[in-house]
C-alpha positions in Angstrom: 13.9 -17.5 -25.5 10.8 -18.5 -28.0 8.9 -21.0 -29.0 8.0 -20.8 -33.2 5.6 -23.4 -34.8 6.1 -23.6 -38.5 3.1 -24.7 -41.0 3.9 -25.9 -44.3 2.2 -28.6 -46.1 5.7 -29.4 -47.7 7.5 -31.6 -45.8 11.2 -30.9 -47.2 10.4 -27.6 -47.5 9.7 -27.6 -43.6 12.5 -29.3 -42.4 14.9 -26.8 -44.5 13.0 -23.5 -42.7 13.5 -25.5 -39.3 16.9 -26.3 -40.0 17.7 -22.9 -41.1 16.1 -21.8 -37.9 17.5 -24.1 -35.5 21.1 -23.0 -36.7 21.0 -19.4 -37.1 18.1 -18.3 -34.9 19.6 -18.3 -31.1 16.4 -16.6 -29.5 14.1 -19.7 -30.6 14.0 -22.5 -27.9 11.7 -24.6 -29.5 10.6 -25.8 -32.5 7.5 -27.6 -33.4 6.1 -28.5 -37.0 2.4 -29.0 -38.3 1.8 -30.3 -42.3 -1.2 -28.2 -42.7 -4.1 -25.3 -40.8 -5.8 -27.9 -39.0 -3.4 -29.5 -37.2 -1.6 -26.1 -36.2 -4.8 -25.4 -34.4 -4.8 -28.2 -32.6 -1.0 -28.5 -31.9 -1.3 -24.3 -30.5 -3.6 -25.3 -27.8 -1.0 -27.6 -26.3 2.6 -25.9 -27.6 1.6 -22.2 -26.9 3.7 -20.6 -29.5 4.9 -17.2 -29.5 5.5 -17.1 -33.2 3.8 -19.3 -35.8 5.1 -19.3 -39.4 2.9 -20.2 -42.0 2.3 -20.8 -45.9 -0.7 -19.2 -46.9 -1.3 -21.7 -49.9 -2.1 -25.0 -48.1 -4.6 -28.0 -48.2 -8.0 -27.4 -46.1 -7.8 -24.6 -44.5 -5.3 -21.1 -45.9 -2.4 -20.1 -43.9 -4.7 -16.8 -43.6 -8.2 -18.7 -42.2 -5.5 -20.3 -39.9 -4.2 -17.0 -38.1 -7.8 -16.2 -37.7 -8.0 -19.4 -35.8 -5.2 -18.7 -34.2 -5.8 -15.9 -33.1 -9.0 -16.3 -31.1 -6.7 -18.4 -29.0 -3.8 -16.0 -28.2 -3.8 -12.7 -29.0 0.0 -12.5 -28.2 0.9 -14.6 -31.1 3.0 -13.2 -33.3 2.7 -14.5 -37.6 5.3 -14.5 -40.4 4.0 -15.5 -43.9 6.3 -18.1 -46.0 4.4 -17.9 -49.2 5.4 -18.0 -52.8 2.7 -16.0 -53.8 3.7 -12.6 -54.3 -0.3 -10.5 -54.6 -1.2 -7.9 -53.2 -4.7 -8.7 -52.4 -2.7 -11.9 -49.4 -0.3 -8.9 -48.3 -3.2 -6.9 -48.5 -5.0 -9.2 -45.9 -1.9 -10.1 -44.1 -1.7 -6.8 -43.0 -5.0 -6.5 -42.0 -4.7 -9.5 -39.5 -1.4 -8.1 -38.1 0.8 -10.7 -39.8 4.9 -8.7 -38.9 6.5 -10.0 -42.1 5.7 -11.1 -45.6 8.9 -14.0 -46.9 9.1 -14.9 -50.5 9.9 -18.0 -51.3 12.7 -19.6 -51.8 13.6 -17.6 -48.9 17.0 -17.0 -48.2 18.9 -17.8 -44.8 19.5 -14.2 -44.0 15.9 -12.6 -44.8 14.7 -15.8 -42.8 16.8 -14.4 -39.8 16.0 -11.2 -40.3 12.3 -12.1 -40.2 13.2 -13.9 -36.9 15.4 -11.5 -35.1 12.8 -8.3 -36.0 9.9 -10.5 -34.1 11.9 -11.7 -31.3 13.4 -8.0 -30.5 9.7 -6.7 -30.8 9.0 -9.8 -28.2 11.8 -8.6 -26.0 10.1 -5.1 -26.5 6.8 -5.9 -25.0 8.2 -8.4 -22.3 10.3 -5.5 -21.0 7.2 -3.2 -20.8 4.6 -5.5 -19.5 7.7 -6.0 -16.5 7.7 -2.6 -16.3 4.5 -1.3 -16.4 3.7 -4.3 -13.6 6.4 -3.4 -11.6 5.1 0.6 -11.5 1.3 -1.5 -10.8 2.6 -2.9 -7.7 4.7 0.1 -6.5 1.0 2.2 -7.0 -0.8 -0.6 -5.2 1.5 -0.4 -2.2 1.4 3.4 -1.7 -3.1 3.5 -2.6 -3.7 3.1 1.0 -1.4 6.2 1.9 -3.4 8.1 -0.4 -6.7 6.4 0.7 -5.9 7.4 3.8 -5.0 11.4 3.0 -8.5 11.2 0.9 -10.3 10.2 3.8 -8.4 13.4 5.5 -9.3 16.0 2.8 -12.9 14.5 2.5 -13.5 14.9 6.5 -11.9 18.5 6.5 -13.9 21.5 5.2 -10.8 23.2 4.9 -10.2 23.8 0.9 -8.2 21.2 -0.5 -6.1 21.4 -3.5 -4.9 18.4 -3.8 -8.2 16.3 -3.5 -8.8 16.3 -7.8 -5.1 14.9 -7.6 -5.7 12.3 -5.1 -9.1 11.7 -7.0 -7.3 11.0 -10.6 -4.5 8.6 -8.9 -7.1 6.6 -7.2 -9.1 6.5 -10.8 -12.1 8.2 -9.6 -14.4 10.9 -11.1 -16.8 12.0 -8.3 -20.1 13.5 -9.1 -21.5 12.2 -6.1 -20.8 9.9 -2.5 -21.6 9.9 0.9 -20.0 8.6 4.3 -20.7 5.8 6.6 -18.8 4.7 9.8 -18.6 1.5 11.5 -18.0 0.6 14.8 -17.5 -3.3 15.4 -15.6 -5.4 17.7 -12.2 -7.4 16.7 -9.5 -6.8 14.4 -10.3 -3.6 12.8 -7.6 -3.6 9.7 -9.2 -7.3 9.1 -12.8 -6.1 9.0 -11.3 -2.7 6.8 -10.4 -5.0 4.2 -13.5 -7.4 4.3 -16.1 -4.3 3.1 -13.9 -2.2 0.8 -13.3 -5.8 -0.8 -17.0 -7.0 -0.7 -18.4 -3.5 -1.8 -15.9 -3.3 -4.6 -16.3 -6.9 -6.0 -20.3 -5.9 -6.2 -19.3 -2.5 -8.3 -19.7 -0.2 -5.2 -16.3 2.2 -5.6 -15.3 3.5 -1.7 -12.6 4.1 0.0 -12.0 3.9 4.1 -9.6 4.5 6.8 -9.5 3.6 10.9 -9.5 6.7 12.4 -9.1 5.5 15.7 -12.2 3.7 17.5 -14.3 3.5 14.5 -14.2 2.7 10.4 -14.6 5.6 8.3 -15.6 4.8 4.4 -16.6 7.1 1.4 -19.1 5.4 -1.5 -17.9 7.8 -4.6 -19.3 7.7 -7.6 -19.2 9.3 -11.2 -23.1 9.1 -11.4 -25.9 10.6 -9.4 -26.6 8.7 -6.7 -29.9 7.7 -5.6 -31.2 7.8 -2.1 -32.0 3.7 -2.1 -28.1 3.5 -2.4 -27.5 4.7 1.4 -30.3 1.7 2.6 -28.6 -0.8 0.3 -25.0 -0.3 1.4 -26.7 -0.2 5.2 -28.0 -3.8 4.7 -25.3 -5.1 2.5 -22.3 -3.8 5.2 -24.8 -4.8 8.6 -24.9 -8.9 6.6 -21.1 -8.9 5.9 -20.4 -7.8 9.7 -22.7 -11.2 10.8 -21.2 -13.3 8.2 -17.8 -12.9 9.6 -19.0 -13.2 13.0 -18.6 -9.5 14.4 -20.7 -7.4 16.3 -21.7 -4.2 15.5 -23.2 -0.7 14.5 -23.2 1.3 11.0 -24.2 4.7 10.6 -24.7 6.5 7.0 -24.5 10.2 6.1 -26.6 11.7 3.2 -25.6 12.1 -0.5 -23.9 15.1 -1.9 -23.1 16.4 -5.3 -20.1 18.4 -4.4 -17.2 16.4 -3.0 -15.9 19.3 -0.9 -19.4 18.9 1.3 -18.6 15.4 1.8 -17.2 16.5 5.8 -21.0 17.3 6.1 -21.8 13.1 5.4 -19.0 12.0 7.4 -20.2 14.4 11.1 -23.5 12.8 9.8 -22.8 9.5 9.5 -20.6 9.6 13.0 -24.5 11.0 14.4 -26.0 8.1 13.3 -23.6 5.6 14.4 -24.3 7.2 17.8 -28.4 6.9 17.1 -27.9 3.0 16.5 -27.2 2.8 20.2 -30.0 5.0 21.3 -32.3 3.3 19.0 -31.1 -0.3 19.1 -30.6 -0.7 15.2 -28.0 -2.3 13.2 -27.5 0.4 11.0 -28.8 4.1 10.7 -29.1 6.8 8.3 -28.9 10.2 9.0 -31.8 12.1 9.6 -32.4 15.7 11.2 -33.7 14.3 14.4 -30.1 13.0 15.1 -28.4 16.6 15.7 -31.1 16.9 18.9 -30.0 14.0 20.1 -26.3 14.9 20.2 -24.2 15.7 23.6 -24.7 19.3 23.8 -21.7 19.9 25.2 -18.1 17.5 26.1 -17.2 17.2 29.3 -13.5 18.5 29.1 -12.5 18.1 32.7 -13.3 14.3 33.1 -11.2 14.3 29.3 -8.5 16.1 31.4 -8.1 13.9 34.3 -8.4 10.8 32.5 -5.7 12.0 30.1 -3.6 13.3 33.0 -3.9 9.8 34.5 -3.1 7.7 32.1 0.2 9.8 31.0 1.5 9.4 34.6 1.1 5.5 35.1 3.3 5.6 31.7 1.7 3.0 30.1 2.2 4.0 26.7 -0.4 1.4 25.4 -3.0 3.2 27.6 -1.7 6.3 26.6 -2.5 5.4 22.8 -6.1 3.9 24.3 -6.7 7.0 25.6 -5.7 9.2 22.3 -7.7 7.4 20.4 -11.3 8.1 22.8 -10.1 11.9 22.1 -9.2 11.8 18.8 -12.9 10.6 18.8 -14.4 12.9 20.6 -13.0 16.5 20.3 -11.2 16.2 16.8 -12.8 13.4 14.4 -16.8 14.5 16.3 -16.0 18.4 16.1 -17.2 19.8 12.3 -15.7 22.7 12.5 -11.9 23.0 12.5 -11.1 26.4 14.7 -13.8 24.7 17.7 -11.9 21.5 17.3 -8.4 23.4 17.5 -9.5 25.1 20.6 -10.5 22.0 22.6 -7.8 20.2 21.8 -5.5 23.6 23.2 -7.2 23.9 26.4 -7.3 20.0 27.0 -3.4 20.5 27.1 -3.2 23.4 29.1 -5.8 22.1 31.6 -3.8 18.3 31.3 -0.2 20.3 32.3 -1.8 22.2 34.8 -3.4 19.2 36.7 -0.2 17.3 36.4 2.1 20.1 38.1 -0.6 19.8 40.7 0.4 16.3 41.2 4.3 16.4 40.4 5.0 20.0 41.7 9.1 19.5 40.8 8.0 18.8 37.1 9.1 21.2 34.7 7.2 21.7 31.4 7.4 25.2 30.0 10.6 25.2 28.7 10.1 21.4 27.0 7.0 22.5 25.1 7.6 25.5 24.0 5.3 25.2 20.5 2.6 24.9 22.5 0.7 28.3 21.9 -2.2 29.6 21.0 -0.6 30.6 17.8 0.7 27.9 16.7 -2.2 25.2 16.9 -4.3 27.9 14.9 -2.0 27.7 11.8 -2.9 24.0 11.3 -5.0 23.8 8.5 -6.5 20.0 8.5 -7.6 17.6 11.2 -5.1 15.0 9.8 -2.5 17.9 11.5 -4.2 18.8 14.2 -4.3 14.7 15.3 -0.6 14.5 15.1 -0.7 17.9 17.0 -2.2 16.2 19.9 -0.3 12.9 19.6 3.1 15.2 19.5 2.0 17.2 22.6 0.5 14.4 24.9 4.0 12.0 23.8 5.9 15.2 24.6 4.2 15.7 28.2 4.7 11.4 29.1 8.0 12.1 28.1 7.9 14.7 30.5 6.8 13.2 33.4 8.5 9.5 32.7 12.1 11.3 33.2 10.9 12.6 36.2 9.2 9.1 37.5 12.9 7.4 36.1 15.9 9.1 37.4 18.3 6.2 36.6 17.9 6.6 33.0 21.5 4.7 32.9 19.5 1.5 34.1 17.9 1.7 31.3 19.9 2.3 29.2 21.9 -0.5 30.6 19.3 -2.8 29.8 18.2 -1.5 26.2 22.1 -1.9 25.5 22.1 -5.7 27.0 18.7 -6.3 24.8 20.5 -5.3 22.0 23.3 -7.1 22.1 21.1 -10.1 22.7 18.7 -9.9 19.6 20.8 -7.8 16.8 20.4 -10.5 15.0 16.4 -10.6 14.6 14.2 -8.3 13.1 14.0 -5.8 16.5 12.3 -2.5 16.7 12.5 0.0 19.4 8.4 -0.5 20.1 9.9 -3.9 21.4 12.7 -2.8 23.6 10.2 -0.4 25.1 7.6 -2.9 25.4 10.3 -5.2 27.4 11.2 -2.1 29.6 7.6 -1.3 30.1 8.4 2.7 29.3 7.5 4.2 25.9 9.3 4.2 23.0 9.4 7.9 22.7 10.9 8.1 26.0 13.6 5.6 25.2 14.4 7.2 21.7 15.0 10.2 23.7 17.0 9.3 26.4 19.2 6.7 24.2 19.9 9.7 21.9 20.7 11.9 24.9 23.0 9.0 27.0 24.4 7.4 23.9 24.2 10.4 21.2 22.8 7.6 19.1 19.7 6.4 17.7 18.6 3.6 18.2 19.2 2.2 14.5 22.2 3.7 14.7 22.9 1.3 17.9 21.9 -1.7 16.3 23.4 -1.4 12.9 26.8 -0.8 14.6 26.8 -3.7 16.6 25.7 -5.8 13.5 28.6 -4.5 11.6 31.0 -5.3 14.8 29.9 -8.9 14.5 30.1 -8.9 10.4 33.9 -7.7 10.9 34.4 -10.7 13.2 33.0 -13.2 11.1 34.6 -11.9 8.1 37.6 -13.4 9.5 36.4 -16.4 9.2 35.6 -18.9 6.0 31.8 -17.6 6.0 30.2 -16.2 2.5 28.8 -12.7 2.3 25.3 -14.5 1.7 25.4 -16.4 5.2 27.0 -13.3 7.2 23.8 -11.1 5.6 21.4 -13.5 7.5 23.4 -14.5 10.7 24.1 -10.6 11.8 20.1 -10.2 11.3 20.1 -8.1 7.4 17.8 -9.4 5.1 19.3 -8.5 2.0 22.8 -8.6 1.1 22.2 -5.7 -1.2 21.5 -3.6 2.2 24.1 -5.2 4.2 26.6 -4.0 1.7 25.1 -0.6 1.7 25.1 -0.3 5.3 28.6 -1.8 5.7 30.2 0.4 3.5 28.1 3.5 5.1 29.7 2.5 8.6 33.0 1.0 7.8 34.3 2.9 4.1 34.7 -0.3 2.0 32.5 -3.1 0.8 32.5 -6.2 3.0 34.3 -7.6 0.0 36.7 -5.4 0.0 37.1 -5.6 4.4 37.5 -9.3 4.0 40.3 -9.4 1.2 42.2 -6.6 3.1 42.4 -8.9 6.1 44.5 -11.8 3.6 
């Protein structure tokens, strides 16, 4: 529905437009009237009109001096012309201002509606698309930091990417030059994430960043030639926004490149320097040659190994993560080239399996980790893979040795069932039935799959669906059955319903009359 303003210094000529209107018009909600150009102006900065129609013949100020009013107001409004002045040189300028349609008086009731109805679909028209093309801006907001994210990945790797132009144009940048710099701070890390890329991006500095684990990765990118005063700007700007928040800690920068596929270089730099803050006692640091003397020359694997080996048998899968993270760090995210990296990660499991048949001899791993070889770690081609590689394996191996440590998996079972049962109607996930059984949740998934042949969604829905059957029974709405078996959308609960049962709960509850 719209809201139409009609200007006409004829006062019976006015009411008979409005009448006509009012009667035959059902799009138009409201109607408002102003006798001449100066009081429309006035009356649009209170009424907000989406159509204004108007005599171009009038006292003080012409109907065409009025759009251009009008029009520095709104640019949405939309103009019809009333006139019984049939020149070419008003249609001439009509036109040029944008007016939609030109009606000759006297104007009859049907080219009066037809006027109407042509503006009011066109209004439809661009509602519709604006819904649309906002709808299609949120759904790309929601999924940019996915794709941040796989940037970040094909920046750090010097592995050819195809599809880093691709992710460039769907994140609107052209890149003709960046650089990296990392953070490592103390508190929330998603919070303090936010905080730069915000305050960079509010003062025209374009990046993009990522946690990758115990540190904030970020890439400056931009369509220009940077200049080396950038790297000391961004330094100081990021080092003040980490005291104004109240958090501690350490920035290191990379150098500027032209070519985005030697951005992995500034990132292994700017990871350098955040290491020289510490050595140097500095807030922030930019890379300089002197750094790559200072590095570790070499990681001590078998302290990685028997920390790794254990944290996976105490089963904590919290420390398990902890420690993930510290070799992410060390031997994946530190490493610039991928085929060292992929070896170090490969004999970290070996050595890790080895040490903990040493400790459980009964323990039997070959046959449950069977992709680990030497083959197949050297087909991954990114160290975005090669992370989930080592999560995959390590998970795998606490798995492993938390079926050995847990014999009465039908305990647990036991209790994950009795948990469920308890709390299918909140928003549970299996990280918290895990948590509650202090085990991990990979464990669980598998041994509630192997007891149950179920998953555990698969567990949960069906128990909701047990209690939605007995409920639909009784005098209870779809609506307040959605909510009270723990769905929030009745949409879903249908969906669901019908997946498990065969029929709509509609259609259940007027089978059971």
């Amino acid at each position: 529905m719209y809201k139409l303003l009609i200007v006409e210094d004829e006062p019976i000529e006015r009411e008979a437009v409005k009448l006509v209107i009012s009667n035959n018009c059902e799009n138009i909600s409201q109607i408002e009237e102003a006798e001449n150009g100066f009081i429309a102006i006035e009356k649009c900065k209170v009424f907000h009109p989406d159509i204004v129609m108007l005599d171009i013949n009038m006292p003080g100020i012409n109907g065409l001096d009025t759009i251009k009013e009008l029009q520095k107001q709104s640019s949405q409004i939309k103009f019809l012309l009333l006139t019984s002045y049939n020149r070419f040189e008003y249609a001439q300028e009509a036109i040029k201002l944008g007016v939609e349609d030109f009606v000759l008086k006297p104007a009859k009731i049907t080219r009066i509606k037809q006027a109407i109805d042509a503006v009011t679909e066109k209004l439809d028209t661009e509602l519709q698309t604006h819904r649309h093309n906002t709808a299609l801006a949120g759904r790309m907001e929601d999924i940019r930091p996915i794709v941040e994210s796989d940037c970040i990945y094909a920046l750090i790797s010097k592995e050819p990417n195809e599809d880093l132009q691709r992710i460039f144009s769907f994140l609107e940048f052209e890149v003709n030059s960046g650089f990296c710099f990392a953070v490592n701070c103390n508190g929330n890390h998603r919070f303090v994430l936010h905080k730069i890329k915000k305050a960079l991006n509010d003062v025209g500095i374009k990046c993009i960043g990522e946690q990758l684990y115990n540190m904030l990765v970020f890439f400056v990118l931009e369509s220009k030639q940077l200049e080396m005063r950038r790297m000391l700007e961004v330094g100081n700007f990021v080092s003040m926004l980490l005291h104004e928040i109240g958090k501690e800690g350490r920035i290191g920068v990379g150098n500027i490149y032209k070519d985005p596929y030697q951005l992995s270089l500034s990132y292994h730099q700017a990871v350098d320097a955040l290491s020289m803050c510490e050595i140097r006692g500095k807030r922030f640091f930019i890379y300089e040659e002197t750094c790559v003397d200072n590095k570790s020359t070499e990681i001590n694997l078998n302290l990685l190994v028997n920390e790794l080996a254990t944290t996976i048998q105490s089963g904590s899968q919290s420390e398990i993560e902890k420690t993930l993270e510290d070799l992410v760090a060390l031997i994946i995210m530190r490493e610039n080239v991928l085929s060292k990296a992929k070896e170090q990660v490969y004999r970290l499991i070996v050595l890790t399996i080895q040490e903990i048949k040493e400790a459980v001899p009964s323990l039997k791993i070959e046959n449950n980790l069977s992709s680990l070889s030497i083959q197949s770690i050297m087909t991954i081609t990114d160290y975005k893979e090669l992370k989930y590689y080592l999560k995959m394996a390590v998970n795998n191996l606490a798995w492993l040795v938390n079926q050995q440590k847990n014999a009465g998996a039908s305990v647990i079972i036991q209790r994950a069932l009795s948990y469920i049962d308890a709390s299918y109607n909140k928003d549970i996930f299996l990280d918290d039935i895990a948590g509650n059984l202090g085990i991990t949740s990979f464990y669980l998934s598998k041994i509630l799959k192997k007891q149950t042949g179920k998953n555990f969604t698969d567990l949960v829905a069906e128990k909701r669906i047990a209690r939605a059957k007995e409920l639909l029974g009784e005098n209870k709405s779809i609506k307040e059955i959605t909510y009270e078996i723990g769905f929030n959308s009745q949409n879903y609960f249908t969906k669901i319903f019908k997946k498990y049962v065969g029929v709509t709960p509609t259609e259940y509850k007027n089978n059971l009359r």
